[in-house]
GUVEXDO-968117 format. One record per atom (N, C-alpha, C, O, CB): x, y, z; residue in one letter. Coordinates in steps of 0.001 Angstrom, whole numbers, plus 524288, in hexadecimal, padded with zeros to 5 digits. Glycine has a CB too. Layout:
// GUVEXDO-968117
XYZA/...
// end
This chain:
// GUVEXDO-968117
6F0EC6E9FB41817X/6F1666E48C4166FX/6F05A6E0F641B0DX/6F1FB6E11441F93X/6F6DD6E37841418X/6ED1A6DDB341882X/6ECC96D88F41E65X/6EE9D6D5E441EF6X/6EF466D3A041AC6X/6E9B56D57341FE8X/6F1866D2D3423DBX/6F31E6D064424A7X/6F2A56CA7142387X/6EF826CC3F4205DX/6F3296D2034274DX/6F29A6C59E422FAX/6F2CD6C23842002X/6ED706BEC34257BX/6E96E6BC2D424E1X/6FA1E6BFF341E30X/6EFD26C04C4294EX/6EC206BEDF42E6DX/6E6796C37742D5FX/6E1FC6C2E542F01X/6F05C6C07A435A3X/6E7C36C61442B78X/6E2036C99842BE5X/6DEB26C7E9427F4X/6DA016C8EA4284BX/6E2806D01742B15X/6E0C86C50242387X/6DF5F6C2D641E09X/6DBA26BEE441EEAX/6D70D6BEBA41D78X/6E41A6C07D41AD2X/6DEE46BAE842226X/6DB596B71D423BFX/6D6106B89A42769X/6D23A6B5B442781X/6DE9F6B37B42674X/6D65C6BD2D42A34X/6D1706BF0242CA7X/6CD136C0FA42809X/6C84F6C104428B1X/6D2FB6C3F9430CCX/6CF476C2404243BX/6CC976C55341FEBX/6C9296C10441C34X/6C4EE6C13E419EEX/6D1656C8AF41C2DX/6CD906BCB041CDBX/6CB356B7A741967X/6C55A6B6E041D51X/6C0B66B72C41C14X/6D0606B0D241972X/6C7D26B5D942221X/6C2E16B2B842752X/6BD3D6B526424A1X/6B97F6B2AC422E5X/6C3C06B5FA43026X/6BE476BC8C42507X/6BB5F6BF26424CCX/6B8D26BE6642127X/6B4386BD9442244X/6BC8A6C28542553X/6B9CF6BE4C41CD1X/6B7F26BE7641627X/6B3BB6B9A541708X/6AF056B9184163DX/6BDF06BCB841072X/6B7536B6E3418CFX/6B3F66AF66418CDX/6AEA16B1BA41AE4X/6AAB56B2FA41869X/6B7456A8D541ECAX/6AFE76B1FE42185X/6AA5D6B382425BBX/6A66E6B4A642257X/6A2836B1DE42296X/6AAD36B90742A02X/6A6A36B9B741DC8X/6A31B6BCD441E07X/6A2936BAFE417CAX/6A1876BE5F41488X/6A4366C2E542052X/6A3616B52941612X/6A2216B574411DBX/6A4076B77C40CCBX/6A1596B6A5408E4X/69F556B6A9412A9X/6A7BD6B9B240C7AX/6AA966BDBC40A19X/6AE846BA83405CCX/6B32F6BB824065BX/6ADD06C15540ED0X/6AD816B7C2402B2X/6B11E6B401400D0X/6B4606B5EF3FC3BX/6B8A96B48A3FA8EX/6AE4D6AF463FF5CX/6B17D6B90E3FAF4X/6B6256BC553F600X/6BAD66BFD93F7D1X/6BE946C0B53F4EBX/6B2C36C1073F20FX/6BA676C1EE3FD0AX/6BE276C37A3FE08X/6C1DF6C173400DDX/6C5A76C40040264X/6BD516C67B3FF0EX/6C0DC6BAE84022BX/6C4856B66840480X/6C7A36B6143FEE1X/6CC706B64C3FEC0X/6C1066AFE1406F4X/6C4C46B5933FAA7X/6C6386B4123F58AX/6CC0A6B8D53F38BX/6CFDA6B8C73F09DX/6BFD16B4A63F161X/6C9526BC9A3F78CX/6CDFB6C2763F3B9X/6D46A6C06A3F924X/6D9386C0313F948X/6C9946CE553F5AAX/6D0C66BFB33FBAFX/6D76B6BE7D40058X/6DACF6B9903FE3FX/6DF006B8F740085X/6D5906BC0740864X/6D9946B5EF3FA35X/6DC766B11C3FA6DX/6DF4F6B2B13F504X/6DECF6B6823F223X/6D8B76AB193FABFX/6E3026AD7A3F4C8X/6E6A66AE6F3EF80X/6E39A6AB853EA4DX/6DED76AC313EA51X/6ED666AB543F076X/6E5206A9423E71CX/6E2F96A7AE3E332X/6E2D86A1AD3E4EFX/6DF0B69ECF3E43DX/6E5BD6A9653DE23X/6E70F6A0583E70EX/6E8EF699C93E800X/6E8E8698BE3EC83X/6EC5D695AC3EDD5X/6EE48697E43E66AX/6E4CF69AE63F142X/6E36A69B3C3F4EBX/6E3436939F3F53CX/6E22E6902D3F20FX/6DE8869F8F3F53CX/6E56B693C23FC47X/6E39268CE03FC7AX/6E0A968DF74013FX/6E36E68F9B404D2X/6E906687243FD4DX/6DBF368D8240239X/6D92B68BFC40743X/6D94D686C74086DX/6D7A2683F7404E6X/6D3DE68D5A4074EX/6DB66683BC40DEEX/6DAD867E4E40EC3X/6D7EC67D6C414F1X/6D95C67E0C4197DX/6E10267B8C40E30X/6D40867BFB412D0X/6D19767A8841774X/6CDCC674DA41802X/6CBC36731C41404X/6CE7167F354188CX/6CD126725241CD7X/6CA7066F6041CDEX/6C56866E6A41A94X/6C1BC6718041A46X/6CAA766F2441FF5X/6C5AE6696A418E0X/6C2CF667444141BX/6BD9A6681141834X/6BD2F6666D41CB4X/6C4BC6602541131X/6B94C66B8E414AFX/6B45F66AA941890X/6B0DC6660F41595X/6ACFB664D041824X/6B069670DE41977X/6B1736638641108X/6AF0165E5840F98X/6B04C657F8411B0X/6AD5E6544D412B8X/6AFE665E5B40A52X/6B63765897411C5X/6B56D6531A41352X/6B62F65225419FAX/6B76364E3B41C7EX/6B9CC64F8A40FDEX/6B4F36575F41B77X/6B580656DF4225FX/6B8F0656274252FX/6B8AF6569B429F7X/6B36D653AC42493X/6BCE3654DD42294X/6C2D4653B64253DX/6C6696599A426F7X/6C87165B8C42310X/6C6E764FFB41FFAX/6C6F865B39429AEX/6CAB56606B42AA3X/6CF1C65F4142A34X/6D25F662BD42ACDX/6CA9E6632142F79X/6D0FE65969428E5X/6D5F2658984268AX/6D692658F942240X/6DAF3659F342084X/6D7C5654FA4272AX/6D2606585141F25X/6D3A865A1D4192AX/6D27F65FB0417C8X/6CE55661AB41927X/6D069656D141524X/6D6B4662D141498X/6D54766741412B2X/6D4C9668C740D77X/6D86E667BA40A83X/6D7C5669ED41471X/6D14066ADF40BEBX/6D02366D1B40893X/6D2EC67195405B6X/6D16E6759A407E2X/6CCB766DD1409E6X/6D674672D7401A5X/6D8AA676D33FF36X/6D50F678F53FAE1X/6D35D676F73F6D8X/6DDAB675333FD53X/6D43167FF23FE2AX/6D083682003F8A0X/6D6716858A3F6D8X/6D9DE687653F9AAX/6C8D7687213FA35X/6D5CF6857B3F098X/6DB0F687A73EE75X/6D72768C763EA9DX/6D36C68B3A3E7D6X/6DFDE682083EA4CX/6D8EA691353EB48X/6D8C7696AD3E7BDX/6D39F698163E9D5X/6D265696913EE3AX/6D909696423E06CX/6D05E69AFB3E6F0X/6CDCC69FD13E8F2X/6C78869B3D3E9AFX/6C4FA69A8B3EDB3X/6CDD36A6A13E36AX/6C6AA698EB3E471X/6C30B6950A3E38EX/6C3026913F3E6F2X/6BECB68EF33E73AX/6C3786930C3DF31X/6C77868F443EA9DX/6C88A68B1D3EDD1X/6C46668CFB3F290X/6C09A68AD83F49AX/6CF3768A7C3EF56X/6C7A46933F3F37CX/6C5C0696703F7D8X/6BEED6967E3F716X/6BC2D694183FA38X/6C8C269CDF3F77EX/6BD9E698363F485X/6B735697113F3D9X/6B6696916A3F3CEX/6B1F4691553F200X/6B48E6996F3EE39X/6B75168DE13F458X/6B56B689AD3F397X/6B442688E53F99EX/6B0866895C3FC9CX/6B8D6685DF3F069X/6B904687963F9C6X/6BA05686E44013BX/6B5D4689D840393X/6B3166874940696X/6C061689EA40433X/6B48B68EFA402E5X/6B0176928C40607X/6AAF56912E402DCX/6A718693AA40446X/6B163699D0405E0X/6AA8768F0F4006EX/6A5CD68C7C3FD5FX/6A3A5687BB4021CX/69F2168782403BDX/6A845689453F68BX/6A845683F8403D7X/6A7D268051404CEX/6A5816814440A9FX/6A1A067F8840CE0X/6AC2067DAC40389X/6AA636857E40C63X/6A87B68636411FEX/6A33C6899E410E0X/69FE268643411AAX/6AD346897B41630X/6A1E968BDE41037X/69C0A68EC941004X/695AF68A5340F66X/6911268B2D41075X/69C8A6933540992X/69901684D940CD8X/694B26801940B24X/6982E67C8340F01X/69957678DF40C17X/6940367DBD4034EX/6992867C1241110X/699E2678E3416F6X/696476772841A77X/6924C679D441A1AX/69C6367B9141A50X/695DD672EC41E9AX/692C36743942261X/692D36769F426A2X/68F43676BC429DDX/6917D671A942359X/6992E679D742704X/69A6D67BDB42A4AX/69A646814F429DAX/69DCA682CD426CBX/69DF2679FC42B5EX/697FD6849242BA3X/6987668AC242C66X/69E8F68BD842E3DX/69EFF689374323EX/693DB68D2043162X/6A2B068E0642D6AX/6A86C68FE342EB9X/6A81B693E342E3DX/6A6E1695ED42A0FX/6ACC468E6E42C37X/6A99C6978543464X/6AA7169B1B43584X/6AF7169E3743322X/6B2BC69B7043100X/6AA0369A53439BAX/6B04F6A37143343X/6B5BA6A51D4325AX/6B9886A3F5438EEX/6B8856A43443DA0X/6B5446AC864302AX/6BE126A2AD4359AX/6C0666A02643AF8X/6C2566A42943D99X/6C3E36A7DB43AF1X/6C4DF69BE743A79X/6C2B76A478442B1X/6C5D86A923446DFX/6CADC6A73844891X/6CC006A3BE44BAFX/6C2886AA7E44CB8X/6CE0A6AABE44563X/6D5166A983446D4X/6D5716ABBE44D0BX/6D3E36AFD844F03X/6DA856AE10441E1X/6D8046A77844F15X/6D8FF6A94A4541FX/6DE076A9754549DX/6DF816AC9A457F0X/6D6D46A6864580FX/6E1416A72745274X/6E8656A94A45156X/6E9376A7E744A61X/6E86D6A43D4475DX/6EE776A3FB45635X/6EB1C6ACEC44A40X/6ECD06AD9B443FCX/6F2EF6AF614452AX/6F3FB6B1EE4491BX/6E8B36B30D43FF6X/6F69E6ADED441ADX/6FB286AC1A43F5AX/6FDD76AEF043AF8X/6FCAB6AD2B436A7X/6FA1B6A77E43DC0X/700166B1A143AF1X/6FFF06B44F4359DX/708706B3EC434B3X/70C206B55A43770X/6FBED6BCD243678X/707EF6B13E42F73X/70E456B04C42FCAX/70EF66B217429ADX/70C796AF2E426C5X/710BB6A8FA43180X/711466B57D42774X/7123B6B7004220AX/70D406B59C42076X/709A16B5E94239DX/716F26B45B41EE4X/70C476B38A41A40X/708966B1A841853X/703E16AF07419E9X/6FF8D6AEDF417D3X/70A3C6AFC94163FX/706B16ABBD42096X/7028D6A9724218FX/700136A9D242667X/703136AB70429CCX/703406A54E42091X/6FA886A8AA4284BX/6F8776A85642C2EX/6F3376A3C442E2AX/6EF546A1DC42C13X/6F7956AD0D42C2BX/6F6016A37C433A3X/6F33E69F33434FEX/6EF916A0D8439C0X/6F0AB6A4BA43C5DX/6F70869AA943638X/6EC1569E6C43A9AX/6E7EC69F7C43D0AX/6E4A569BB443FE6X/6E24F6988343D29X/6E5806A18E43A02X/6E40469B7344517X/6E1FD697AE447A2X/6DC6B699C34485DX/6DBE469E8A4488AX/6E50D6964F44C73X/6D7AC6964C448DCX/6D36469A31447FEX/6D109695E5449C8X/6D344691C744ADEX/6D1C169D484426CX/6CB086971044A39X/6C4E36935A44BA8X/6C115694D744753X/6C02869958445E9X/6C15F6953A45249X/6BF4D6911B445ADX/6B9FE6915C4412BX/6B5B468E7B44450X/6B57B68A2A4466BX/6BB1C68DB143A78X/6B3416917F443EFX/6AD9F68F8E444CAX/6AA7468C6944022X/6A9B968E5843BCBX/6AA626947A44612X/6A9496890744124X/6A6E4684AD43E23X/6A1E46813144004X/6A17367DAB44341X/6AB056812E43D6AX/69D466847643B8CX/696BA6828843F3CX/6954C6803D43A8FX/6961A6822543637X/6912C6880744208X/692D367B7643BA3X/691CE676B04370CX/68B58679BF43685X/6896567C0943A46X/6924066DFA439CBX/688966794243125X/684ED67C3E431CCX/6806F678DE431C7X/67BC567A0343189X/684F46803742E55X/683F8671EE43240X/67ED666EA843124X/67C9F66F5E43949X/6780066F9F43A96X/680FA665CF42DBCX/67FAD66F7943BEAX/67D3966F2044224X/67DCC6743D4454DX/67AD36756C448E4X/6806E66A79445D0X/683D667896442E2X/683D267C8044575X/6876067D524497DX/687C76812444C60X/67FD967CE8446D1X/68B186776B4494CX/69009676A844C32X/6945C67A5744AA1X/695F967C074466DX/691EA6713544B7DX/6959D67AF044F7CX/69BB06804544DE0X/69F0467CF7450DEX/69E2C67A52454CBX/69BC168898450FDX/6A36D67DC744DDBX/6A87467AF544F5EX/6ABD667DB944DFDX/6ABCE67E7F4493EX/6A9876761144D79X/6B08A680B145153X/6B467683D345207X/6B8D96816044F76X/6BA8167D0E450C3X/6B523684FB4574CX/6BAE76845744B90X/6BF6F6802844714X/6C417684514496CX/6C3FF68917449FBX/6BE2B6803B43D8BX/6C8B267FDF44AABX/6CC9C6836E44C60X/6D081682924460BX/6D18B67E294446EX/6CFDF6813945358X/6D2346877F44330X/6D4036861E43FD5X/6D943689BD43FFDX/6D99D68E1F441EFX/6D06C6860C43BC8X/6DCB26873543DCBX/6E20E68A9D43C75X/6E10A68B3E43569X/6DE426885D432C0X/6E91A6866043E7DX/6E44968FFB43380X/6E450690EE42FBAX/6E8C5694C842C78X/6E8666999042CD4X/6E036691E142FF5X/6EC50692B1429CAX/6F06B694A44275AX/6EE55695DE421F1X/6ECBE692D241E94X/6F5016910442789X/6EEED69E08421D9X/6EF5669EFC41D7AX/6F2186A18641ABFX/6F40C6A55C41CE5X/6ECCE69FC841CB5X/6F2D86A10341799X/6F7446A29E413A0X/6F65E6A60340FC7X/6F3DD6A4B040BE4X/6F92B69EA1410FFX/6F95B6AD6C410B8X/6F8526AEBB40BA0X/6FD306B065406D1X/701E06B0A0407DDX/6F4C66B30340C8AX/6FB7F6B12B402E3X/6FFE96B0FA3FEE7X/702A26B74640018X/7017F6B9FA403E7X/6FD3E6AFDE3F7C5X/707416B9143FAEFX/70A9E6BCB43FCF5X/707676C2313FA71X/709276C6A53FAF1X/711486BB7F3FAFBX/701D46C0BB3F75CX/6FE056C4EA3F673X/6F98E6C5823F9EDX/6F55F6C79E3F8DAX/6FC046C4633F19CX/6FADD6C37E3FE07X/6F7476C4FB40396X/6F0716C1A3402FCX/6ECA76C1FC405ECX/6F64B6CD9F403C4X/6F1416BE253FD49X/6EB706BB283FEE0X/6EE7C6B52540224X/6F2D76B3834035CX/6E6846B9293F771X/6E8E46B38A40267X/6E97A6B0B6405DEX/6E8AE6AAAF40109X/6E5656AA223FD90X/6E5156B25A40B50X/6EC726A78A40274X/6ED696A2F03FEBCX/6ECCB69E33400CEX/6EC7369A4F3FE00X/6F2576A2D73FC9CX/6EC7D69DE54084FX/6EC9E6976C40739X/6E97F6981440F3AX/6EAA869BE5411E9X/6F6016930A40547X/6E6BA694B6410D3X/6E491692A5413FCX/6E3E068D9B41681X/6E0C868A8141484X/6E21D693B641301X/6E60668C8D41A12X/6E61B6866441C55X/6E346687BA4213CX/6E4CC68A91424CEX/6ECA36832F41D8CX/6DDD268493420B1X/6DC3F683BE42670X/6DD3367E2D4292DX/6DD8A679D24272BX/6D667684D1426CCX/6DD7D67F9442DD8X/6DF2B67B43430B2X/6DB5167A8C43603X/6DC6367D6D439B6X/6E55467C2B4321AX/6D6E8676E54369DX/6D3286764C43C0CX/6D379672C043DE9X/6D5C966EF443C13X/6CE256769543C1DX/6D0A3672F444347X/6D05E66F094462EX/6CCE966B5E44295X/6C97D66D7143FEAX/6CE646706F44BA7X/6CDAE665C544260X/6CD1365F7743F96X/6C6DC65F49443C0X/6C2FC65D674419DX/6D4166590544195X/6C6816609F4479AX/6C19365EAB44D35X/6BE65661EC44933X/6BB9D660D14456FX/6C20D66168455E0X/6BFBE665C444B3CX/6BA8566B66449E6X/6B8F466A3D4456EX/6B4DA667D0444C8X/6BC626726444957X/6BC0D66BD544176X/6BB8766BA543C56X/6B7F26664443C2AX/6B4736677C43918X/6C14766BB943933X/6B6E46608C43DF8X/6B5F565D7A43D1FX/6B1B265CA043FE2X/6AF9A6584D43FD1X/6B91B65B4643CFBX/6AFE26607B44297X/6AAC265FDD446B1X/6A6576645D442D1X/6A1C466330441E5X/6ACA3662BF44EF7X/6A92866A04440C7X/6A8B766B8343D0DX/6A55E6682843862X/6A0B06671043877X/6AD2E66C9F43C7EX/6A7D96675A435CCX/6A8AB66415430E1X/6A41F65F3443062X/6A0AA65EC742D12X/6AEEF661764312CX/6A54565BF643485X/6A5136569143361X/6A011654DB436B8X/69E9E65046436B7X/6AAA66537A434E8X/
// end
């Protein structure tokens, strides 16, 4: 059995390589992904994708972006009962010029007491994200 920290490596992984149905088999039904709004450019506003359909949307969105997003590299992960947090860097190359900008992001995730994974809060740097982005 994996650990709830190894889960989230498994998610990274699935993403990297494209693999989206089996991001789909790790989450719960009422899954909340919340992450910064990539339309209206603000990294203060976030975006909530809710259940499995939310989850595809959100990776719809990021895949039709102008930003290419890397899988992020946890450099301290956190692991407390249910939950784990994770300080990490995303790489982020705009594909209109080819700019990369290093996103320092924290990220709390949460899984339920049947070992999927139910809820996601990212949290980045407002600069990056906005040099990124904007």
């Amino acid at each position: 059995m994996s650990t709830n920290s190894e889960k989230v490596k498994q998610v990274w992984e699935h993403y990297g390589n494209g693999d989206v149905y089996k991001v789909l088999e790790m989450v719960s039904d009422d899954v909340v992904f919340a992450f910064p709004s990539n339309y209206n450019r603000e990294a203060s506003a976030t975006t909530e994708y809710k259940g499995r359909d939310g989850v595809l949307a959100m990776l719809g969105e990021i895949a039709n972006s102008n930003v290419e997003r890397g899988v992020p590299t946890g450099e301290r992960v956190y692991e407390h009962g249910n939950d784990v947090i994770v300080f990490a860097t995303s790489k982020a190359t705009r594909k209109d010029n080819g700019e990369t900008t290093d996103i320092a992001v924290v990220q709390r995730w949460r899984f339920n007491s049947e070992g999927k994974l139910s809820e996601v809060r990212d949290y980045v740097d407002a600069l990056a994200w906005a040099k990124a982005y904007v």
